[in-house]
Every structure is written in structure tokens, then in C-alpha cells.
LODRENVEX-200519 format. One record per residue (C-alpha): residue number from 0; residue in one letter; y, x, z. Coordinates in Angstrom, 2 decimals. Layout:
N
R;NUM;A;Y;X;Z
...
***
This chain:
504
R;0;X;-15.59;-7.44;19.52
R;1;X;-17.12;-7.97;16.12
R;2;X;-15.05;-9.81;13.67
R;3;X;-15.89;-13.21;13.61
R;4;X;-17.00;-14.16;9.68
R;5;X;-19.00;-16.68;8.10
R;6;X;-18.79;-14.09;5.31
R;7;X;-21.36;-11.86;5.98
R;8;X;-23.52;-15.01;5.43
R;9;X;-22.87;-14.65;1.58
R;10;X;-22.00;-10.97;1.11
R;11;X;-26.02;-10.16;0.21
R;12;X;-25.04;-11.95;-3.21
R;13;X;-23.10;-9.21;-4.14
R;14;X;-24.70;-6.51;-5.63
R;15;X;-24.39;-3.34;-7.67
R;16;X;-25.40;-3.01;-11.69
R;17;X;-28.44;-1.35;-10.60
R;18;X;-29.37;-3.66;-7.82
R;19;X;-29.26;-5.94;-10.14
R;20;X;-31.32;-5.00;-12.72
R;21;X;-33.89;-4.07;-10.24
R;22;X;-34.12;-7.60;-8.86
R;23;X;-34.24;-9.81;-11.99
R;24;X;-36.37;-7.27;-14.07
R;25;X;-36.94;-6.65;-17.64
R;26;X;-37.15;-9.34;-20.49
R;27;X;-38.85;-11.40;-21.18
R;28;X;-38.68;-13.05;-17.34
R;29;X;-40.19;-15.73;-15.96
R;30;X;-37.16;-16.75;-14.67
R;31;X;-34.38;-16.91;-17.49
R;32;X;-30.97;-14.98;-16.39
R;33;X;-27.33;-16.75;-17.64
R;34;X;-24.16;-14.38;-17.02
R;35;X;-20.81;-15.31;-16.68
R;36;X;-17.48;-12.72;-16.87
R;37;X;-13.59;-13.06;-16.05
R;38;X;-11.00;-11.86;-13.43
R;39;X;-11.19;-15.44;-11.23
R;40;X;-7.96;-14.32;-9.58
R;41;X;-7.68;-18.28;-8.21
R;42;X;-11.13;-20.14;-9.00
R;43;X;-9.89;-23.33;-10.18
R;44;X;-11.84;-26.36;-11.59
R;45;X;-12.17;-25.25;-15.28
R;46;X;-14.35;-22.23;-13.64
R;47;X;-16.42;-24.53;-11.31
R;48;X;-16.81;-26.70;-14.81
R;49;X;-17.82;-23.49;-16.37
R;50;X;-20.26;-22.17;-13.79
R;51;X;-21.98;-25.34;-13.55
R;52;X;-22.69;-25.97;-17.16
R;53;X;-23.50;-22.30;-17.50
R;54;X;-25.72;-22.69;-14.05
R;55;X;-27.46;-25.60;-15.41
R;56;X;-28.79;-23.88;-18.98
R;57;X;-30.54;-20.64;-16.61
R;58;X;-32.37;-20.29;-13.41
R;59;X;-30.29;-17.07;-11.93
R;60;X;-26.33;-17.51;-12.57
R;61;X;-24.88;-13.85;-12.79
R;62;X;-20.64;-13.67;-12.23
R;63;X;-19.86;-10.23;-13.16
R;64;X;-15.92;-10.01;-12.40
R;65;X;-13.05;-7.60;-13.06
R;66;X;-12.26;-4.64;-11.12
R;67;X;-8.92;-4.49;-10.07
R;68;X;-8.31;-0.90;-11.94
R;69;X;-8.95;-3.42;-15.41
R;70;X;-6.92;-6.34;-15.26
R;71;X;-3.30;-5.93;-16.50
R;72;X;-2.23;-9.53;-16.87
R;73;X;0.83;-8.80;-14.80
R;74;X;2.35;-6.07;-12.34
R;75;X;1.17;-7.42;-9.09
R;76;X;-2.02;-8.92;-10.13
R;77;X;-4.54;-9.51;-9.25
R;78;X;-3.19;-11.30;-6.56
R;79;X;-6.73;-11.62;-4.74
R;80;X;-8.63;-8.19;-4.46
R;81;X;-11.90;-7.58;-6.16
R;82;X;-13.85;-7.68;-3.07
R;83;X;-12.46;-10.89;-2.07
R;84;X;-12.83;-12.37;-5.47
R;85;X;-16.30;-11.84;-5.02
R;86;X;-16.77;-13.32;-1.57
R;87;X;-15.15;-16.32;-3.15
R;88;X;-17.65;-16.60;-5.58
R;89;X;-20.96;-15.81;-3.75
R;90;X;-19.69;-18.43;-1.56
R;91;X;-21.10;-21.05;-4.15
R;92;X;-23.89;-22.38;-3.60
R;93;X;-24.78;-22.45;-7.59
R;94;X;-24.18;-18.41;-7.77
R;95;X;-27.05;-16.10;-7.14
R;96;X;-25.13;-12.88;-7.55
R;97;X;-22.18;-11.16;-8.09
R;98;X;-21.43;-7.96;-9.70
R;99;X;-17.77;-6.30;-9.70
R;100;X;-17.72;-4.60;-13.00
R;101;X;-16.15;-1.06;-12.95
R;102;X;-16.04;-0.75;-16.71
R;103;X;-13.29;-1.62;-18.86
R;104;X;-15.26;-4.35;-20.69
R;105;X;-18.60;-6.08;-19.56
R;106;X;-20.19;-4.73;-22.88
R;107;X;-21.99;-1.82;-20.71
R;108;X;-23.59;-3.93;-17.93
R;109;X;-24.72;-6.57;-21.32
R;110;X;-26.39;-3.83;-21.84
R;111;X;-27.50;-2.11;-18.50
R;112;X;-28.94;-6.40;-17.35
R;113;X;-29.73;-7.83;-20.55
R;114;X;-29.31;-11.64;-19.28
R;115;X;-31.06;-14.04;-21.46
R;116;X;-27.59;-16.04;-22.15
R;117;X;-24.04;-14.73;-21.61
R;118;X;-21.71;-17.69;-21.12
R;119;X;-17.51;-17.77;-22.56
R;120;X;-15.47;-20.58;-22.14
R;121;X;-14.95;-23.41;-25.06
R;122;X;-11.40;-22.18;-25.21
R;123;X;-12.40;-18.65;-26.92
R;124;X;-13.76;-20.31;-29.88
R;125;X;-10.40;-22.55;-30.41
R;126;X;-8.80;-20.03;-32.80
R;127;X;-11.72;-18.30;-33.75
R;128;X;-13.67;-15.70;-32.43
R;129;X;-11.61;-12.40;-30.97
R;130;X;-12.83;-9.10;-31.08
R;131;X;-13.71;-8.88;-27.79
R;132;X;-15.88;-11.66;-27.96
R;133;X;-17.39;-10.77;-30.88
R;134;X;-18.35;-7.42;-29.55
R;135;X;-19.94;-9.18;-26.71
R;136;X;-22.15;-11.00;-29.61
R;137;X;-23.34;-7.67;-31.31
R;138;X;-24.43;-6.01;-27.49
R;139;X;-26.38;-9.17;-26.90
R;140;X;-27.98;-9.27;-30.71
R;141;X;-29.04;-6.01;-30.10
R;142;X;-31.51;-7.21;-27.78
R;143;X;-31.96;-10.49;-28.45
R;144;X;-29.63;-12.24;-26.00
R;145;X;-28.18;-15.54;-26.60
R;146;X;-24.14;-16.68;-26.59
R;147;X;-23.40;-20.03;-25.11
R;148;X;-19.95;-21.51;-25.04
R;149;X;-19.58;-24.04;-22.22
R;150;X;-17.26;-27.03;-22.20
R;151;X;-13.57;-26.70;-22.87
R;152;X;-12.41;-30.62;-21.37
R;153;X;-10.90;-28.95;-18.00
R;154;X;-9.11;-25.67;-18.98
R;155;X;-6.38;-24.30;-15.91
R;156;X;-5.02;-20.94;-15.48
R;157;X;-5.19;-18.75;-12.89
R;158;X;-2.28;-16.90;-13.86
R;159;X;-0.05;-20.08;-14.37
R;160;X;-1.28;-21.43;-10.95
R;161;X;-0.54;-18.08;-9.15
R;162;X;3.05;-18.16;-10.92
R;163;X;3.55;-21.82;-9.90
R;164;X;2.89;-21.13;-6.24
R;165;X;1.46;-17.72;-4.47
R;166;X;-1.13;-18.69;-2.09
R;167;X;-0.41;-17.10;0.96
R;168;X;-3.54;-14.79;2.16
R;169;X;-2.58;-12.00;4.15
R;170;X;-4.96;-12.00;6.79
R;171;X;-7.68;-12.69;4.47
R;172;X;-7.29;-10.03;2.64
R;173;X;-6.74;-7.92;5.74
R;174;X;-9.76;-9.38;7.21
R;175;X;-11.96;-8.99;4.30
R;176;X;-10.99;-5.31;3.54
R;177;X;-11.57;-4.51;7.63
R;178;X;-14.96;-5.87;6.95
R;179;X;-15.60;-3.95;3.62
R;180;X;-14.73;-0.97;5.76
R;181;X;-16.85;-1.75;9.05
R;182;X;-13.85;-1.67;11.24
R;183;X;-13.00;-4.02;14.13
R;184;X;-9.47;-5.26;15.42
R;185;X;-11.52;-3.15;18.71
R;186;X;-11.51;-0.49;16.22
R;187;X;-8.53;-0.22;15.74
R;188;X;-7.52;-0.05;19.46
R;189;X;-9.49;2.70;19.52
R;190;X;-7.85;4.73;17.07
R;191;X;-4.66;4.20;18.96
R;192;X;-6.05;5.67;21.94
R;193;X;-6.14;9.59;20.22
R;194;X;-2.43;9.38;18.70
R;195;X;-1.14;11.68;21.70
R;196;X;-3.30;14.18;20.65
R;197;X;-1.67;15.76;18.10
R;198;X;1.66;18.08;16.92
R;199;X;3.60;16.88;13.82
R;200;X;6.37;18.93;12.62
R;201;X;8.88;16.53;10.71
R;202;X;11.34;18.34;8.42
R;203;X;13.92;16.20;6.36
R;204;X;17.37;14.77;6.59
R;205;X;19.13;13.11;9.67
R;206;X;21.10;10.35;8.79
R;207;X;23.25;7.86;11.33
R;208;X;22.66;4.41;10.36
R;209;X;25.76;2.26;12.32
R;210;X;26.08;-1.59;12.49
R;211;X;30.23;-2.31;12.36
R;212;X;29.84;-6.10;13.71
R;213;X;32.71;-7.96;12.28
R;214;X;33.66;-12.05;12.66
R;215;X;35.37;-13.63;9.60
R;216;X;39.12;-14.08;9.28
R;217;X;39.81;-15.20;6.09
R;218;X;40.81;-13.40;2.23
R;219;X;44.48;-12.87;1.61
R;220;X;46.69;-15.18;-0.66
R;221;X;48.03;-12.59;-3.47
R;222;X;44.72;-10.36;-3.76
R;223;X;41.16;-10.19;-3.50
R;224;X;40.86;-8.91;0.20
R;225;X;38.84;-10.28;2.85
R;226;X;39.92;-10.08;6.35
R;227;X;37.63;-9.24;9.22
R;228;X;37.87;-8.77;12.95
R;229;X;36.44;-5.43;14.56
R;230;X;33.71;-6.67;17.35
R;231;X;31.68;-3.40;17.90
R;232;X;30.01;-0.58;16.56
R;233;X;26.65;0.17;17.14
R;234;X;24.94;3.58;16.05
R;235;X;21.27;4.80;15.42
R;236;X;19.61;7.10;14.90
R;237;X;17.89;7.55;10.97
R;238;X;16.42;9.24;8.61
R;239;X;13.95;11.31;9.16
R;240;X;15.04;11.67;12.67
R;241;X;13.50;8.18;13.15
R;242;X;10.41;9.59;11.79
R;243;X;10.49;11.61;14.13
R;244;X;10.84;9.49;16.81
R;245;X;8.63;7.10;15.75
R;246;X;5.63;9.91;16.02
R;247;X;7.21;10.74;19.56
R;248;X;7.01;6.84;20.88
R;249;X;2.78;6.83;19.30
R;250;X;2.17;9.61;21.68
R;251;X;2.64;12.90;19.43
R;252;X;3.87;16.31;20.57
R;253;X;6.82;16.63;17.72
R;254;X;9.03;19.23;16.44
R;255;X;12.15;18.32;14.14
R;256;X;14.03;20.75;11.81
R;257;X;16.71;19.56;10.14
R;258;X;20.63;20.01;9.12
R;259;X;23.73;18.90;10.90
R;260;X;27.01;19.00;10.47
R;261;X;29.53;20.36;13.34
R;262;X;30.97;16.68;14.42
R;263;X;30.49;14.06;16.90
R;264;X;27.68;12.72;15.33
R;265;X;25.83;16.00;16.11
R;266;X;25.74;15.87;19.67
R;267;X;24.76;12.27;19.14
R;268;X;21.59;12.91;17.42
R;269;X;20.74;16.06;19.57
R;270;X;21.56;13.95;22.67
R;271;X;19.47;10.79;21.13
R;272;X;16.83;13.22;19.96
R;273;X;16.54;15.28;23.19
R;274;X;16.34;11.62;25.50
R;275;X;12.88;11.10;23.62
R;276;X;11.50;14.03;24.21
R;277;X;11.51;15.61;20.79
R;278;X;12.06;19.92;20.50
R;279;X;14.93;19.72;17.68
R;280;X;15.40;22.92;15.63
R;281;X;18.52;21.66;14.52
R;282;X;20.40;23.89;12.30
R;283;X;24.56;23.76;12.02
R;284;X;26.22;23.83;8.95
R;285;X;30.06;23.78;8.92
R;286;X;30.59;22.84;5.39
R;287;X;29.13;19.59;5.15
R;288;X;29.15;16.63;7.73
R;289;X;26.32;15.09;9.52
R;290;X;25.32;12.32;6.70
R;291;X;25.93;8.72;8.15
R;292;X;25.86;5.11;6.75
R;293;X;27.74;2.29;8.04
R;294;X;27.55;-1.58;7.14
R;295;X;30.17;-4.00;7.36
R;296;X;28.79;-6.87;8.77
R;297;X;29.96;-10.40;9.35
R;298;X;28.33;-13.53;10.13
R;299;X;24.64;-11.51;9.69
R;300;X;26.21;-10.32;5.95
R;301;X;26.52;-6.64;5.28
R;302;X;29.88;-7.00;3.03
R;303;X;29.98;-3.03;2.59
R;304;X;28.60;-0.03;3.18
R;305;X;30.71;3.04;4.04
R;306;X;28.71;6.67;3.86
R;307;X;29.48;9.71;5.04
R;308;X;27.58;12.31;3.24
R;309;X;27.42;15.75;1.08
R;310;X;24.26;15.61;-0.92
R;311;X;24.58;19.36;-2.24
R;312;X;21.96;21.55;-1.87
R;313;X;21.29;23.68;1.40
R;314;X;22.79;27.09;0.95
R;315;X;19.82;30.15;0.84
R;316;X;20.37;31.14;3.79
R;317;X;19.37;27.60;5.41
R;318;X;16.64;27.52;3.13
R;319;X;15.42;30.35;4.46
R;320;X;15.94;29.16;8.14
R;321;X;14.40;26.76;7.49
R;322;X;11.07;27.87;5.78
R;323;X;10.99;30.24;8.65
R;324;X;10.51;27.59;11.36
R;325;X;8.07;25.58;9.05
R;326;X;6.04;29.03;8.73
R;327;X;6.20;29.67;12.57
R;328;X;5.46;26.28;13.91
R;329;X;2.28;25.95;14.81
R;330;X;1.52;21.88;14.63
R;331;X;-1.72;19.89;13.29
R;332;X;0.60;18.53;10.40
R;333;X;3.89;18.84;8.80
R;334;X;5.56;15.34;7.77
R;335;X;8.62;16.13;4.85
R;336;X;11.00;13.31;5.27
R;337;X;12.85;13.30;2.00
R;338;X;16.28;11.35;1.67
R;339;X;17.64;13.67;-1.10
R;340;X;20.55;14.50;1.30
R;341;X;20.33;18.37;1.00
R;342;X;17.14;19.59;2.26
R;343;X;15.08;18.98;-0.58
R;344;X;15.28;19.46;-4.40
R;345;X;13.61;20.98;-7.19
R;346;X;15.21;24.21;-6.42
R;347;X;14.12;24.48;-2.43
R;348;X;10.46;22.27;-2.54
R;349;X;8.96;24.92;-3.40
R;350;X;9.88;27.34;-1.10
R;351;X;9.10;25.01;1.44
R;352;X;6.05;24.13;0.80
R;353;X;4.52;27.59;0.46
R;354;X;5.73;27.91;4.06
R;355;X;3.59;25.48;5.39
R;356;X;0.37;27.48;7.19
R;357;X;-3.10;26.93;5.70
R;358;X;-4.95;24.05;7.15
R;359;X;-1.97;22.34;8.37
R;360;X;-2.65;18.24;6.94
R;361;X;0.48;18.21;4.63
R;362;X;2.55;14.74;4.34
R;363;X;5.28;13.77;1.93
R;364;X;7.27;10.59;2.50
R;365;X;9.45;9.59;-0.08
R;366;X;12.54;7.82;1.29
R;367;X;15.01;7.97;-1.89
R;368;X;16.83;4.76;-1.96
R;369;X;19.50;5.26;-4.24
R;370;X;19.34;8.95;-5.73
R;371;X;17.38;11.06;-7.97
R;372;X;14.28;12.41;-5.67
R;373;X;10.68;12.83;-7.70
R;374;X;7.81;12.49;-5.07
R;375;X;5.66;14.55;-7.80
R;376;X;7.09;17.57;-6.78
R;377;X;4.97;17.54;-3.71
R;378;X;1.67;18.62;-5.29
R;379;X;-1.29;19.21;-3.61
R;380;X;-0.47;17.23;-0.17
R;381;X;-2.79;15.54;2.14
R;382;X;-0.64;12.05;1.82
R;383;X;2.35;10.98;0.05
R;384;X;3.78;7.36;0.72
R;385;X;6.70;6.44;-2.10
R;386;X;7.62;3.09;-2.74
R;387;X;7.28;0.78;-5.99
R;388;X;10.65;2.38;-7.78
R;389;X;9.97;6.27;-6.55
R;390;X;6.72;5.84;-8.36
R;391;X;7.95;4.34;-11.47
R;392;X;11.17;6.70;-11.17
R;393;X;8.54;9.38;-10.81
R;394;X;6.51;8.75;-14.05
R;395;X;8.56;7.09;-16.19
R;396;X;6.93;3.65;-16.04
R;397;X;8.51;0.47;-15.74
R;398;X;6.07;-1.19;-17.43
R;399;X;2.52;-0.96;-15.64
R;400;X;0.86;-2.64;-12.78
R;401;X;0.74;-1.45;-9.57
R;402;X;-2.90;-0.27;-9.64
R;403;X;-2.85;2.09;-12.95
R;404;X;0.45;3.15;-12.14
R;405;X;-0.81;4.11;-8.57
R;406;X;-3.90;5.79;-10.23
R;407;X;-1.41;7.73;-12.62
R;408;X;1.00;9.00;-10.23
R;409;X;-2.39;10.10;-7.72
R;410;X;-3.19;12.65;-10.49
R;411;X;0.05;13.48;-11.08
R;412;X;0.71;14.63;-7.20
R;413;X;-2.61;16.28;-7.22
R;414;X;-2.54;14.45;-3.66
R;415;X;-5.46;13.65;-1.50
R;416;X;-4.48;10.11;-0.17
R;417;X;-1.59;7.85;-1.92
R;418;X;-0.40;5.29;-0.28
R;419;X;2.24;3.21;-2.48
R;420;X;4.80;1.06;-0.68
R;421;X;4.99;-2.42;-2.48
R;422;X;7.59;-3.74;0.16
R;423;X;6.30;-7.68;1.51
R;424;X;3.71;-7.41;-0.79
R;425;X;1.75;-4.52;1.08
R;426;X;0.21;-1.64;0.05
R;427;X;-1.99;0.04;-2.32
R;428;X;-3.73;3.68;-1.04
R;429;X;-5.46;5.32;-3.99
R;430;X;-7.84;8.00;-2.34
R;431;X;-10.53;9.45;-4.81
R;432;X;-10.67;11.14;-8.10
R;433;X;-12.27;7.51;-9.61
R;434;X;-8.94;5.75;-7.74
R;435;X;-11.15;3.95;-5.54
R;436;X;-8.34;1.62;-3.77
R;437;X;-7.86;0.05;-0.85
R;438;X;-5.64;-3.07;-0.48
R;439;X;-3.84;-3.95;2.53
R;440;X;-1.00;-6.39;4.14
R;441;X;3.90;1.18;5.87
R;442;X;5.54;3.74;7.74
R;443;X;4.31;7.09;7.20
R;444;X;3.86;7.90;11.52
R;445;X;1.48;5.72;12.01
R;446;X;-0.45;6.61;8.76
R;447;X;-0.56;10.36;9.13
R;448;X;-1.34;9.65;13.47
R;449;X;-4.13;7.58;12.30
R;450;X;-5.73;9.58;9.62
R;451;X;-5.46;12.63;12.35
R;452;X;-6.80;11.14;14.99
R;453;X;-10.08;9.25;12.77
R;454;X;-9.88;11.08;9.39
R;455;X;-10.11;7.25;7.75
R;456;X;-7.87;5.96;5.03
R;457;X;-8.47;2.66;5.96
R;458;X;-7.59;3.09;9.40
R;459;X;-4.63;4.88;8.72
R;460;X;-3.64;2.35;5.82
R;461;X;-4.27;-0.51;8.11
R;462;X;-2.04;1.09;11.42
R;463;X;1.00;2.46;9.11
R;464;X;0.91;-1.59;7.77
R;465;X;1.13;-3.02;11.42
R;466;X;3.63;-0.78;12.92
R;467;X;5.71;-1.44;9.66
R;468;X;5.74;-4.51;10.31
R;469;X;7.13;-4.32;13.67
R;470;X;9.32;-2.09;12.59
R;471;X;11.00;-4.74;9.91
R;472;X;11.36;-7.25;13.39
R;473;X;13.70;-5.21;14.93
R;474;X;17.30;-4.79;15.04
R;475;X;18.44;-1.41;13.76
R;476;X;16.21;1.67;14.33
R;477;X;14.59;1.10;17.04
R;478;X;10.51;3.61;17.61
R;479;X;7.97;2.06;16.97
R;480;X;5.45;2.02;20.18
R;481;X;1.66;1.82;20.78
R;482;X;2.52;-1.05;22.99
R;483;X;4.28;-2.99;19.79
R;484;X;1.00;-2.21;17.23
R;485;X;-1.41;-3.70;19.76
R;486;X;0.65;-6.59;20.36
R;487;X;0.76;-7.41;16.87
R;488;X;-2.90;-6.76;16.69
R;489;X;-3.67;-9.17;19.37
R;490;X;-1.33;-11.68;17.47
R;491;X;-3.74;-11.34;13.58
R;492;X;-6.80;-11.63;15.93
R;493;X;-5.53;-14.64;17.31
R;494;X;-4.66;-16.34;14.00
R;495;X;-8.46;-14.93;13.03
R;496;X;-10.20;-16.98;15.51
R;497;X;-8.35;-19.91;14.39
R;498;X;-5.31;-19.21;17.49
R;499;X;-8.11;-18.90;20.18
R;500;X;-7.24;-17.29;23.24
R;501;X;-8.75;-14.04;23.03
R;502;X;-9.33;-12.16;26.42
R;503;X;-7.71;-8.76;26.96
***
């Protein structure tokens, strides 16, 4: 089905630079041109005041906004995307066109359009004129353009309103960036369909996540101990062994190579592993344990967490195991699932990675939670997907937002496709030399599946989101099925069509 917009009815507003200066023509016009520029993260009524004074001194009103790469006014922001921002603007009846501005400043596109007015708000003038502004006033003096400085009685801010109280607009943006991309929820179906086709080899650390349920007794009298009573114990498997699975449950032929200790939990994993229908190349090492993790939990509280682990590094002789069965495997991708638990570290990424075969689509999923791990030492992949604090960890940077410091770490990796993890608040995939972005509402399967099977960002993007998302609603580790994504698809199509029933 096509996605059902009223949209589309206001999307011819927007336009490029060039478009632009095609339709209103050179100066002197008979029609005079007024242009207006900001980030309108949240339009509020100080910009409908300013539009409409600005609208009423011109015959074409020209909003040139912000591109998201620009505006650093916080970490997360904007908090609407660029292409939405414009959509909310066309959607004015006043407005005749939008432009997104991909320059730093709007002093080029001054320039490039050469409106007859260029409006600022009253408020720029109240402590005299800053240097931005007044560079503005020399690019339109240059040609004989005119600066007009609308009211200042109604003055909000976006940023203050977005602080006071988020709007919630996930499926808009979803919705809005499908349609920027010409895909359909149908679409996306579709791309589902081809996920068996494929052979993934996933290298990286196993790890047993277990669930100790415990019911409160009470703390003791003379120290600070609490008392709980054992219920059960319930074991999965993790890691990149759920990775693993995960690919296995979308319909992909996988392989797994990983270490294990010689213990109980081995035969559980192999056991787990081998019930799913997954070819582990599991190699044994008797000087460390298989790594596990488990929570105390009582009442739905995890009071502590107990691990199991050795994070030394593999010995050379794994290594070389190891980077044997990566160079042997033949597969249509290789997915490195790094937990920092052994496998991989400055000293053995290498080494691995020149045993990948040519033409192989290379992946790099950054899982470090709580250790030192650098996703940059994966250059030259097809995908990486590290979170927020693996990125900052990476470069440094606690101080950016998300969108430079996406565009920073992209050249860094020397990677094809980023896609950076912001936890509930989405994603951000950086794909291009110019960090074109994509915004979306991830788990790394899905993602690479998806970009196999279509060769699109934004599908992949879009079906790593979903199944992360069902992921999050269940109980422990539990793969991740075609079955699940479409069901959650149906539900966002649903809630698009205003909870119609929609017709399987």
C-alpha cells in the first residue's frame, strides 16, 4: 500500500538553492522576494508572528532552515529532523518555499537568491547587532538587499519549550523519513522476504547472561546485608552468540566462531547453539572459563551482578585458529561481535581482519559496556553500529552533538555505513563522504540482513530499529523473528492510519 500522507500535498514547497533561484529569477522582480532563516526545531507563536509580519512586507516568503549537520544548541538536537522541519513549514499556508540550507551560515544562499528583504527577529537588535547579523547586512549591501527586523512583542524558545516537555514524534519522524526515502510499510515486508538468502559468519565473544530470581527477606540487624530467598535460575544465551542467533531466527545460513571455556556452560551454549540450527566452530580453551553474567534479582530489581569472566587476550595460537576459519569460511558477510572478552584487541584486530576474503560485506558491532574497546580500530568496514559512549570513548568527545560527532567518528572508521546507537532516542546512520544522515526511531542482524538482501541504508536502518525494539519487549535473550518485525510493522501502520484496521 502507499503510505497514506497529506504531506505530499505540501512537499513541492520545498526546494533546492538552485530551484530556487530558477523560479523567482533575477532582480529587480516583479514580484518582490522576503527571506526568513533559523533552526524552527518547535514552530511556536513568536515564529508564526515573525513569518506573518515578514509575509506581509513581500509577495514570495522564503524559510531557508538549518541543516541538522549545523545546529549545535545541544547534544540531541535538533529534536525534529531537517526534513520534517520543513514539512512543518511548507505546511503554512503564508510560505511559498522552503530551502534546507547545507551551509554553515545562510550568507552563501544571500548570495546564490538575492531576496529583496531578509527578515531577523526584533530580539537580535536588543543588545546590539552580533556579528553574524551584521555579516548578513554586508552580503545583502552588496547587492542591494534590504534588512527588516520584525516585531519582538511574542518572543518563545524552541529550545526552552523542547526542555520543558519533549514532544513525542516517533512515528512522524519514521513516517516522514520512509517517505523521503520512497519506501512503504509494503516495502518493507518485502525486504524481509530475501533475509534467508544469505551466509553471515559471526565471530566474537559468548557470554551466559542468567536471571537468579530472588523474593525479599529482609537486611540483618548488626550489618548492612540484605537477605534474599533463592526462587530459580534462568540462563541464556549472549553475547555474540545471540547475534548469532538472531541472524539464524531472520532466515540466514550462519556460522559462529568463538572461545569457550571447558565447563558446564560449554555444553550449554553448544547444545543451545546447535538446537537453532547454527554450525559453531567453537574453540576450547582450558585456561579461562566460559564468560557468564548473573543478576540478582528481587521484586523486578537487579540488586547485583555476579560475572564470571577472564578478559585476557586469546593466546597466538587461538588467534591463529581463529583467523584460519574466518579465511576459510566462505559466507556473504562476516559480523565481529566485540564484547572485549578476549577475542578482540588492538593486538589481534588486525590479524583478523586481514583474514576476512575480498568482497565479503564486513560488519563491526560494538558491544563494550563497561571496558576499554575502540570501535575505530575496525577501519575500512562495510557497517559499524557503536552506541552513544563507544563513540565518544572512541574520539575523545564528551562534548559534541550527536550529528558532528557521528560525522567525526565516520571518517575516523574509514567505514561505509555508521549507524550510531542513541538508546530510546533512536538512531543516527551517517552514510556518505558529505555525512548525509538518516534519522530513525538497532540491532546489528537485522541491519546487515537488510542492507544484503536490498543494498539500502534506509531499509536496513529502519529493520535493525524494529527488531530492536522487539528485542527490548522481551524477557532475557530471547531471537528475534521475522514473525516479531512484521507484527510490529503491522502495529506503526495501524497507529499511521489513525488505528484503522488494516487488512493482511
Amino acid at each position: 500500500m502507499v503510505l497514506p500522507s497529506l504531506t505530499e500535498k505540501y512537499r513541492h514547497k520545498i526546494k533546492t538553492a538552485d530551484e530556487l533561484k530558477r523560479i523567482i529569477g533575477p532582480r529587480p522582480r516583479a514580484k518582490k522576494v522576503i527571506m526568513c532563516h533559523g533552526v524552527f526545531d518547535v514552530v511556536h507563536p513568536g515564529h508564526l508572528r515573525h513569518l506573518l509580519y515578514a509575509k506581509s512586507k513581500a509577495d514570495v516568503l522564503v524559510i531557508s532552515i538549518t541543516a541538522d549537520i549545523h545546529i549545535s544548541k545541544g547534544q540531541y538536537r535538533p529534536h525534529v529532523p531537517q526534513d520534517l522541519r520543513a514539512l512543518n513549514l511548507a505546511a503554512f499556508e503564508i510560505v511559498d518555499f522552503v530551502l534546507i540550507d547545507r551551509n554553515a551560515t545562510p550568507i552563501q544562499n544571500i548570495a546564490l537568491l538575492q531576496p529583496d528583504f531578509f527578515a531577523k527577529g526584533y530580539e537580535y537588535t536588543a543588545t546590539g547587532v552580533p556579528p553574524k547579523t551584521q555579516e548578513e547586512i554586508v552580503a545583502l549591501q552588496e547587492y542591494g538587499g534590504e534588512l527588516i527586523f520584525t516585531p519582538g512583542d511574542i518572543v518563545y524558545s524552541s529550545t526552552k519549550l523542547i526542555d520543558l516537555a519533549p514532544p513525542s514524534i516517533r512515528n512522524e519522524k519514521l513516517l516522514t523519513f520512509m517517505e523521503g526515502q520512497g519506501l512503504t510499510f509494503d516495502s518493507l515486508r518485502s525486504a524481509l522476504e530475501k533475509l534467508g538468502r544469505f551466509r553471515v559468519h559471526v565471530v566474537g565473544d559468548t557470554i551466559v547472561d542468567s536471571h537468579t530470581q530472588t523474593a525479599m527477606i529482609g537486611g540483618h540487624a548488626k550489618t548492612p546485608t540484605m537477605s534474599v530467598l533463592y526462587e530459580r535460575r534462568d540462563d541464556y544465551i549472549g553475547g555474540a552468540a545471540i547475534v548469532a542467533e538472531h541472524l539464524r531466527a531472520a532466515g540466514a545460513q550462519v556460522v559462529f566462531s568463538t572461545v569457550l571455556g571447558n565447563d558446564a556452560f560449554k555444553d550449554f551454549v553448544l547444545d543451545g547453539l546447535k538446537s537453532h540450527g547454527i554450525d559453531c566452530r567453537a574453540i576450547i580453551d582450558h585456561t579461562r572459563p566460559t564468560t557468564s553474567k548473573n543478576a540478582i534479582v528481587a521484586g523486578g530489581y537487579r540488586l547485583l551482578k555476579l560475572d564470571t569472566l577472564d578478559n585476557r587476550s586469546i593466546s597466538d595460537e587461538i588467534l591463529e585458529r581463529l583467523a584460519a576459519t574466518v579465511r576459510a569460511e566462505k559466507s556473504d558477510a562476516v559480523v565481529f561481535s566485540d564484547f572485549r572478552h578476549g577475542i578482540f584487541n588492538r593486538r589481534t584486530i588486525p590479524q583478523l581482519i586481514s583474514a576476512i576474503p575480498q568482497g565479503v560485506f564486513k560488519v563491526a558491532d560494538s558491544q563494550v559496556a563497561s571496558r576499554w574497546g575502540n570501535i575505530t580500530e575496525f577501519k575500512d568496514f562495510d557497517l559499524i553500529t557503536p552506541n552513544e559512549r563507544e563513540a565518544r570513548f572512541a574520539l575523545g568527545d564528551q562534548d559534541s552533538g550527536v550529528r558532528p560527532l557521528a560525522s567525526a567518528l565516520y571518517d575516523s572508521a574509514r567505514c561505509k555505513t555508521l549507524i550510531l546507537k542513541l538508546g530510546e532516542r533512536g538512531v543516527l546512520t551517517c552514510r556518505s563522504a558529505d555525512h548525509e544522515s538518516l534519522d530513525s526511531y538497532i540491532v546489528v542482524d537485522s541491519a546487515t540482513l537488510g542492507k544484503l538482501a536490498t543494498g539500502s541504508d534506509s531499509v536496513a536502518t529502519i529493520l535493525g530499529s524494529i527488531a530492536a525494539a522487539c528485542e527490548c519487549e522481551l524477557d532475557g535473550n530471547v531471537p528475534v523473528t521475522p514473525v516479531n518485525v512484521i507484527r510490529k510493522i503491522d502495529g506503526i501502520e495501524r497507529e499511521a492510519n489513525y488505528n484503522e484496521r488494516i487488512s493482511n
